[in-house]
N, C-alpha and C positions, 0 to 999 in steps of 0.2 A: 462648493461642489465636492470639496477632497470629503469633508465629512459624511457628507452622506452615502458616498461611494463604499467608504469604507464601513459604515455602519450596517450598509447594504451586503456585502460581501461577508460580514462575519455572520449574519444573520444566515446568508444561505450556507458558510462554514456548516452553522451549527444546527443546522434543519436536515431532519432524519429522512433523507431525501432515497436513499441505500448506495449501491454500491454496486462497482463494474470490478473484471476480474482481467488486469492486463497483461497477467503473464501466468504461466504453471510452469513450476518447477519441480523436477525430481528430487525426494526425500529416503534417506535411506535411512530407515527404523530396527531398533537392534531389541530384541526382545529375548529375555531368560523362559526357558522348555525345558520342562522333564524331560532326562534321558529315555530313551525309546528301551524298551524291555527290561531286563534284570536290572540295567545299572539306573534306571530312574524310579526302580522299586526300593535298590537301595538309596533313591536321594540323590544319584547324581545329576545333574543339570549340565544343557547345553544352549546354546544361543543361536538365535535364527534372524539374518537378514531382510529385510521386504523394503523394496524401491516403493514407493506410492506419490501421488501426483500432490501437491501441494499448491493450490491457488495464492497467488499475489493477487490482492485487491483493495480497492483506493475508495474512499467515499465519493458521491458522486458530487455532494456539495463543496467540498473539498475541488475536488477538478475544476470548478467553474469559481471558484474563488482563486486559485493559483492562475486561471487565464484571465481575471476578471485586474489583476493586481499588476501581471505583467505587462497589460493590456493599456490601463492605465500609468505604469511605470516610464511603456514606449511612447505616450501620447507626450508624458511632462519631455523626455528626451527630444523631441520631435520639436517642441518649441522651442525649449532650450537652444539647437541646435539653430531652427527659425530666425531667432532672435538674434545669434550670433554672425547669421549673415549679413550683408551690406547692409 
């Protein structure tokens, strides 16, 4: 059973199944600007800030292989533990 569990689980790893997005996070991007009038005629430059949202996301095959393993992991514990009683 262990084997095909596993052979099963990497297969959906690796199945382009897409992807959930479980967190956004703020990004602060620093970008080089011509100076505004005379001094960026002559070439001077300044730098400009911008926050922008940045998605955290997880494949989806991936998620059900991480629950599929620990899932499996609490089953062996569960006898193990089974066994050790009386």
């Amino acid at each position: 059973m262990k084997d095909e569990l596993i052979t099963g689980v990497t297969t959906i790893a690796g199945a382009s199944i897409g992807s959930i997005t479980v967190a956004t996070v703020p990004l602060a991007v620093t970008t080089t600007l011509p100076a505004a009038g005379i001094a960026g005629w002559l070439g001077f430059t300044t730098t400009a800030t911008t926050v922008v949202a940045a998605p955290i996301t997880l494949p989806v095959g991936g998620v059900i292989a991480a629950g599929a393993l620990l899932t499996y992991g609490g089953y062996k514990v569960y006898k193990y533990v089974k066994g050790k009683e009386g």
